[in-house]
C-alpha positions as CSV (number, residue, x, y, z in Angstrom):
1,X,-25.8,-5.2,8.6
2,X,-23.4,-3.6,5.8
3,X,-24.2,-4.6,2.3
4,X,-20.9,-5.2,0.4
5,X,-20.0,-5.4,-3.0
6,X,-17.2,-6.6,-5.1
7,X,-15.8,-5.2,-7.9
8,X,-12.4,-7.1,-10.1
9,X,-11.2,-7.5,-13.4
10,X,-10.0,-11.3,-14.1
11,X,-8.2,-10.0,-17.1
12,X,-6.8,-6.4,-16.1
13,X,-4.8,-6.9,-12.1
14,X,-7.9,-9.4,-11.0
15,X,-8.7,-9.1,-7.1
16,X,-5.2,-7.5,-5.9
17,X,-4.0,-8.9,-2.3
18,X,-6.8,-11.0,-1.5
19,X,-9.4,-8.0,-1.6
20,X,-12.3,-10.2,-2.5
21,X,-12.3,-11.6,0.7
22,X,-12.0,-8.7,3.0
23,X,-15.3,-9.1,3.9
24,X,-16.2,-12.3,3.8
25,X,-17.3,-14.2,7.2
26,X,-16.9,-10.5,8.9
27,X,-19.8,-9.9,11.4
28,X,-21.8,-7.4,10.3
29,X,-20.9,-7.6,6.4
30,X,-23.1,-9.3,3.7
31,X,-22.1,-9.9,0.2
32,X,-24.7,-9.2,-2.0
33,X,-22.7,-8.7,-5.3
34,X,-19.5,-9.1,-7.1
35,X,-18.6,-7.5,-10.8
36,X,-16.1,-8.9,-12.8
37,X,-16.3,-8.6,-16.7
38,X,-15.1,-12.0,-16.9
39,X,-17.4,-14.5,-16.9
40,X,-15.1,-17.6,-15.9
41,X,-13.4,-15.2,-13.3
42,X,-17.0,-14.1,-12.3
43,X,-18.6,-16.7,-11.8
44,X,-15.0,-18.6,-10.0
45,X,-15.2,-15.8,-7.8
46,X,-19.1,-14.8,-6.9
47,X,-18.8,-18.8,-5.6
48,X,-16.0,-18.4,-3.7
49,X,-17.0,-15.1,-1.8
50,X,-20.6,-16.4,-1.4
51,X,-22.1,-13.1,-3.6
52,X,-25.6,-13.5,-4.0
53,X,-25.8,-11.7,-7.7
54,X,-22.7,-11.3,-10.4
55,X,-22.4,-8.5,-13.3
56,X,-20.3,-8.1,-15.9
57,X,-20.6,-4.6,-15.6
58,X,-19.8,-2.4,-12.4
59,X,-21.9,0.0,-12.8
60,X,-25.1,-2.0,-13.5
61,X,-24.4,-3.5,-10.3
62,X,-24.0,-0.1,-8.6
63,X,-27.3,0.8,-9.5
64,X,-29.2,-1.9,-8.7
65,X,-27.7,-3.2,-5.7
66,X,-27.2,0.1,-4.0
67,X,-24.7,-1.0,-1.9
68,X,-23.7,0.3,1.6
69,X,-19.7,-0.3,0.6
70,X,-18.2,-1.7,-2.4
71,X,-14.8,-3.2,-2.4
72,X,-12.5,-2.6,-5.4
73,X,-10.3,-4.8,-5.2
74,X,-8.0,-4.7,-8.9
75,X,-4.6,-3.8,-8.7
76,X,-4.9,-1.6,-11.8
77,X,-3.9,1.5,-10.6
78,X,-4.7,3.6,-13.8
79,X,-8.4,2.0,-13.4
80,X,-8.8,3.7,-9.8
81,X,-10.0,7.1,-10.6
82,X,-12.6,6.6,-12.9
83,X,-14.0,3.7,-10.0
84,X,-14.5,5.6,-7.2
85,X,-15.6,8.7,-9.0
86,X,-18.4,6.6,-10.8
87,X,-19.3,4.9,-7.6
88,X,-19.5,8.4,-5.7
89,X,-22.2,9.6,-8.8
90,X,-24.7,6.9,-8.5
91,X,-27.4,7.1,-6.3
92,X,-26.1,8.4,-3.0
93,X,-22.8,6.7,-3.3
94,X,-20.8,4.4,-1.0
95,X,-18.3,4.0,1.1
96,X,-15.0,2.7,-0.2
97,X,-12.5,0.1,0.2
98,X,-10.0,-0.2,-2.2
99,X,-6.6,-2.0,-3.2
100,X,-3.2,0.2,-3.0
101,X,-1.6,2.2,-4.7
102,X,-4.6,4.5,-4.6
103,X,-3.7,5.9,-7.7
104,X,-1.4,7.4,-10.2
105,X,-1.4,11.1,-9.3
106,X,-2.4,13.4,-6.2
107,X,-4.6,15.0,-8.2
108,X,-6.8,12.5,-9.0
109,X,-6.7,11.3,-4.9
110,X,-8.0,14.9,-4.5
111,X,-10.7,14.1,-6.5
112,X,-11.6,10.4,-5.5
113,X,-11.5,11.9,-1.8
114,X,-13.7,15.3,-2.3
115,X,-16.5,12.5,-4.1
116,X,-16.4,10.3,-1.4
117,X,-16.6,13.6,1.3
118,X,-19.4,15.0,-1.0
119,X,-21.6,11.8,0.3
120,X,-20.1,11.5,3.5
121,X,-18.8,8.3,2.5
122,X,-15.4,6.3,4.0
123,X,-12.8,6.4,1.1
124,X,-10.3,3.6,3.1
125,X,-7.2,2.5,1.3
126,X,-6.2,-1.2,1.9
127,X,-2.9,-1.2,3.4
128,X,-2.5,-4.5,5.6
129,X,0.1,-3.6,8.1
130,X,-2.8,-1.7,9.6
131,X,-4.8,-4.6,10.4
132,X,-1.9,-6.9,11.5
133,X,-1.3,-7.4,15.0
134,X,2.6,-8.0,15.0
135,X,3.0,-4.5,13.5
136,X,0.2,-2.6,15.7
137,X,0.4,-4.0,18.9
138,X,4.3,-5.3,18.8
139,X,6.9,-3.7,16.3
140,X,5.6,-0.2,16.6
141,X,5.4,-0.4,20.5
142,X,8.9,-1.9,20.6
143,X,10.3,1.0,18.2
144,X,8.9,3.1,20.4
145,X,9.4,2.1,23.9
146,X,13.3,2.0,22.7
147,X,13.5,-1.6,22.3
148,X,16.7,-0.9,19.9
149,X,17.5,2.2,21.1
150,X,17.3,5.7,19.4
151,X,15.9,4.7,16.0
152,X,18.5,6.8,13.2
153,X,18.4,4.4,10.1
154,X,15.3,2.2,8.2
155,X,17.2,0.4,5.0
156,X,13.9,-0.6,2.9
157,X,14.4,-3.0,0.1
158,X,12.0,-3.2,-2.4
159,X,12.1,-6.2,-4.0
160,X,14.2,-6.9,-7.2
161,X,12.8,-8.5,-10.6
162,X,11.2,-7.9,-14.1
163,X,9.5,-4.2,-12.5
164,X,12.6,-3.7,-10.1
165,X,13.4,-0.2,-9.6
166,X,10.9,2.3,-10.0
167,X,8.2,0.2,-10.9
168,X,8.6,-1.6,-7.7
169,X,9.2,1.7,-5.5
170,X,5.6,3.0,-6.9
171,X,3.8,-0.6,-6.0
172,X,5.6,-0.7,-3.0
173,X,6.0,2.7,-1.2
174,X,2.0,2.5,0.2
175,X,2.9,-0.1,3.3
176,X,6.8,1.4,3.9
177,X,5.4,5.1,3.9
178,X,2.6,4.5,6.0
179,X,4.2,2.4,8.8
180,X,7.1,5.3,8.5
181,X,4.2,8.0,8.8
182,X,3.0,6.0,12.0
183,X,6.2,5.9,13.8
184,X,8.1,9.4,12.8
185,X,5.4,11.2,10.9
186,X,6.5,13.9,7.8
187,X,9.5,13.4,6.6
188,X,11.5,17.0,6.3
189,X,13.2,16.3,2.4
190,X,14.0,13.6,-0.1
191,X,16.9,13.2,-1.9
192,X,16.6,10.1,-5.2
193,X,18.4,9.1,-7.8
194,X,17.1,6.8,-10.4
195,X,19.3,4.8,-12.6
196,X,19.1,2.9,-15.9
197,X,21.4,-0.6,-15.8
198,X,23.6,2.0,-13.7
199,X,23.5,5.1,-15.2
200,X,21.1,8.8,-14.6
201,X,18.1,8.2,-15.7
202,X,17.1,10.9,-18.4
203,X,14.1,11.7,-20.3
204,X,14.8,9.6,-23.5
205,X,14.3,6.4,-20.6
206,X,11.0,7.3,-19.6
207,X,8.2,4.7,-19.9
208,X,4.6,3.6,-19.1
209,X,4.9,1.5,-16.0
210,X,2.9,-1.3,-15.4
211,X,-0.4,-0.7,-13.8
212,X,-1.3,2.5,-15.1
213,X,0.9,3.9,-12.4
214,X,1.8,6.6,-15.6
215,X,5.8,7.7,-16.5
216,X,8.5,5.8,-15.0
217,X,12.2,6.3,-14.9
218,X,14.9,3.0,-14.9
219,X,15.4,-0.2,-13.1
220,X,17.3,1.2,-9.6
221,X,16.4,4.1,-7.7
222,X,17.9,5.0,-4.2
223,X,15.3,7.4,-2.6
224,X,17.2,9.0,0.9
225,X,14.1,10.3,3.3
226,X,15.1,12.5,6.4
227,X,12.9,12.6,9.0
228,X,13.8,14.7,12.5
229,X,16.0,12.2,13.9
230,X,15.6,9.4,11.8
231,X,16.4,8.9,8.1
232,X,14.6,6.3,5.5
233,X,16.6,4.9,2.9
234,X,14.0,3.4,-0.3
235,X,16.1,1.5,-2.4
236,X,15.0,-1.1,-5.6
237,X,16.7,-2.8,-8.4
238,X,15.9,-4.8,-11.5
239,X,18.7,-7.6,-9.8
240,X,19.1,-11.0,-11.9
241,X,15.0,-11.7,-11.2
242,X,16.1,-15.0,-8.9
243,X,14.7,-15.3,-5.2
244,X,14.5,-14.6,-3.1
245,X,13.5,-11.4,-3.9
246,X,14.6,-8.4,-0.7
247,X,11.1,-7.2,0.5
248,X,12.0,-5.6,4.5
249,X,12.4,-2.8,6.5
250,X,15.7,-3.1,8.8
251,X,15.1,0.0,11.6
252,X,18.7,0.1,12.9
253,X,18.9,2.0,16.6
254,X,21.4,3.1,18.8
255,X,21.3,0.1,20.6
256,X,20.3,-2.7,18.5
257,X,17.7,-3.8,14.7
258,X,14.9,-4.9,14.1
259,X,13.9,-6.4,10.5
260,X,10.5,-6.8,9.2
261,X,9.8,-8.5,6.0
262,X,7.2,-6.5,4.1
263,X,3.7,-7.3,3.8
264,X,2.6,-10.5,2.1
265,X,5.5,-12.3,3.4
266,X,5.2,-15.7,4.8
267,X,7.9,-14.8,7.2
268,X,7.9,-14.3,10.7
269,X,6.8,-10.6,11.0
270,X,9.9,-9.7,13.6
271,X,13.3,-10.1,13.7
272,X,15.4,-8.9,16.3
273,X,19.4,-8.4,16.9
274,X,21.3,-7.0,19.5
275,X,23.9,-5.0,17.8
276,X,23.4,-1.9,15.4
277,X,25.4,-3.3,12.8
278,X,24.7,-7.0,12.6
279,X,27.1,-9.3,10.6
280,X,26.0,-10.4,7.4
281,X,26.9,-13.9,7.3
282,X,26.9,-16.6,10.4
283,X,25.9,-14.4,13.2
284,X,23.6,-16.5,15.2
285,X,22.4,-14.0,17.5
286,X,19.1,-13.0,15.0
287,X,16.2,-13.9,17.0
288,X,12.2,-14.1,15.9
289,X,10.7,-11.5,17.9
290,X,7.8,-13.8,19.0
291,X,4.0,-12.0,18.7
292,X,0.8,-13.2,18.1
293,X,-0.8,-14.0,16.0
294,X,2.2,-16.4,14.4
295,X,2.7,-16.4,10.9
296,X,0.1,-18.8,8.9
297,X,-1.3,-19.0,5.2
298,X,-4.3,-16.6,6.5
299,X,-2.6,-14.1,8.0
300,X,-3.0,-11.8,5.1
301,X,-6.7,-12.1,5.0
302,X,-7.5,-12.1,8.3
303,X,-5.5,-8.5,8.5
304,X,-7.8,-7.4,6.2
305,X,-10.8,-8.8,8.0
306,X,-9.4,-7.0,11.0
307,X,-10.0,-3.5,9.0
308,X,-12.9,-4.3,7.4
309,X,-14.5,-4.9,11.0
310,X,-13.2,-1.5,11.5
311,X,-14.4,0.3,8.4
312,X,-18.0,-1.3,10.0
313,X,-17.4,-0.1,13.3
314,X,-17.0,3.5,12.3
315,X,-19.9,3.4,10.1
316,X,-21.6,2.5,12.5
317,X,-20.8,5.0,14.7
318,X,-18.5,2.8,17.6
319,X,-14.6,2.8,18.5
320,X,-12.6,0.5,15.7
321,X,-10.0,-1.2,16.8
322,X,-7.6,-0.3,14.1
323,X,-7.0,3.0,12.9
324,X,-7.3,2.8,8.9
325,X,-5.4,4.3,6.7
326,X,-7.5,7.1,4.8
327,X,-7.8,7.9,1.1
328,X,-6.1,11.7,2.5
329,X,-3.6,10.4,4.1
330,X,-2.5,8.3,1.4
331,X,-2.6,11.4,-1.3
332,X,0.7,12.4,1.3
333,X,2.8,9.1,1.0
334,X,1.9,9.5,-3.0
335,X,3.5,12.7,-2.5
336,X,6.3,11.6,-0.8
337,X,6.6,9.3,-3.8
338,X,6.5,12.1,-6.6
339,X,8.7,13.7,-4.5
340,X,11.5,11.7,-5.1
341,X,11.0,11.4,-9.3
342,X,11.5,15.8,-8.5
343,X,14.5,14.6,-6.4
344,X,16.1,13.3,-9.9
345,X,14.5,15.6,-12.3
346,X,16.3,18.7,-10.3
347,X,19.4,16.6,-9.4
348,X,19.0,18.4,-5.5
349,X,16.9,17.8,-2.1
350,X,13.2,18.1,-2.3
351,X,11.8,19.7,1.0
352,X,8.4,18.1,2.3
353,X,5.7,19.2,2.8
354,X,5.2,19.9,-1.0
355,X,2.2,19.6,-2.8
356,X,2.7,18.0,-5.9
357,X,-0.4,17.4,-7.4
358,X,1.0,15.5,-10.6
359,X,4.1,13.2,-11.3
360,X,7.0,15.5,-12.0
361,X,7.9,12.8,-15.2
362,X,5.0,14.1,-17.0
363,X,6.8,17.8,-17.8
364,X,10.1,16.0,-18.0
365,X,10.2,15.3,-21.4
């Protein structure tokens, strides 16, 4: 049996994507404790995840508890760091789950990663499409097995609203990049541009984004990835804030699409035309892509369930089912991301591989 903790903030990005129950009612997990400096968001929560013993601070609970893997659940990015590499220093640390993005810089993944390693701990980032059957066992096998085709273009829309633009590309890019790295692997260069209400983003528009996600640049960005034969196109606007919001990836093939609303979605999880190009307005021939399980209020948590069955299974030394996304592997789609504020800040192509260990915004100004 796995002893799990929780850790939230009610007050600073709360318990992200339904992290707080990743592990509830999974065999082989046991909630012993939950830290939330909030006392009504505490307490609200201890009940509803079943842990035995709440904190209001973390840390306290770290070193009491001892637990074999703590969930951090907050969306606050900025907050992310200074977590796991607390976690990682008492006692003999634990293994990690923890909400995406995994943080603000490289850098600091680098470090989160090397504490985790330095106690032979899991450092797992929390990407659902990984524990969702429809994407696993049916879109990715359809991609592949030519379903549409050749795959040449993915159109990825990345919601509009208040934090459209690059706001939304750095929330957003963790899910798009990772089910891109799983079908076409490394992308060969990135070419962005990032606009304010229209116009180049310059250094005089730079902001703190929400999240502690550090600098960000306007309210549209277009961010062009070219893979070997396939090319990615990111692209995210402020828009008039009305739903519904565009949140998919549309993988258009040689021989037909497939669209695939983005995590979180209520939607059905596949959509299927026969054409390349479909018609925007009353083409019938769109069909739901039928895979199980169907969509229902709990799919979300029970993709995370799937993974944190997973996380147990390679702690305990069996097969998982799913493959998890880990903490190093996500430092690469963060610098995929950083890669495309370089795109605008040198007006040119970015080659990938590149390590860029910080975001390019911060030696901008």
């Amino acid at each position: 049996m796995q002893t799990v903790a929780i850790v939230g903030n009610s007050d600073r990005g709360r318990y992200g994507h339904y992290l707080d129950m990743a592990f509830v009612g999974v065999k082989g997990a046991e909630i012993i404790a939950l830290a939330d400096p909030v006392e009504e968001g505490r307490l609200k929560t201890a009940e509803k995840t079943g842990a035995r013993t709440a904190y209001a601070d973390y840390r306290e609970m770290l070193e009491k508890e001892q637990p074999d893997i703590t969930v951090f659940a907050s969306r606050e990015i900025g907050d992310h760091f200074e977590l796991v590499t607390t976690a990682q220093d008492i006692g003999s640390g634990t293994h990690i789950y923890i909400e995406k993005p995994v943080a603000a810089t490289p850098s600091e993944v680098d470090r989160m990663a090397d504490a985790c390693e330095k106690n032979d701990k899991l450092f797992i980032v929390a990407t659902p499409w990984r524990g969702h059957p429809p994407i696993q066992h049916a879109a990715i096998p359809l991609i592949k097995e030519g379903k549409i085709g050749e795959p040449r273009l993915g159109r990825i829309h990345g919601r509009n609203g208040a934090h459209g633009g690059d706001q939304m590309f750095l929330d957003l890019y963790p899910h798009f990049f990772d089910f891109l790295d799983q079908v076409w692997g490394d992308p060969l260069w990135v070419h962005a541009h990032i606009t304010v209400d229209g116009r180049d983003a310059t250094p005089e528009d730079l902001m703190e984004g929400v999240e502690g996600m550090g600098l960000v640049g306007g309210n549209g960005i277009r961010a062009y990835y070219q893979f070997e034969t396939f090319a990615a196109d990111f692209e995210a606007y402020e828009g008039d804030h009305k739903q519904p919001l565009p949140y998919r990836i549309d993988i258009h093939g040689t021989e037909g699409t497939l669209s695939l609303p983005g995590p979180m979605s209520s939607e059905p999880d596949i959509y299927y035309h026969p054409h390349v190009a479909p018609a925007l307005h009353s083409d019938d021939r769109w069909e739901v892509f039928p895979s199980e399980p169907p969509p229902d209020e709990h799919k979300w948590v029970n993709a995370h369930h799937r993974m944190a069955r997973s996380m147990i299974d390679r702690i305990e030394g069996r097969d998982p089912e799913y493959t998890l996304l880990e903490g190093r592997q996500a430092r690469k789609h963060l610098t995929w991301a950083m890669a495309a504020h370089a795109s605008h800040v040198s007006g040119a192509r970015v080659s990938l591989p590149q390590d860029i260990s910080e975001n390019p915004f911060d030696t901008w100004r």
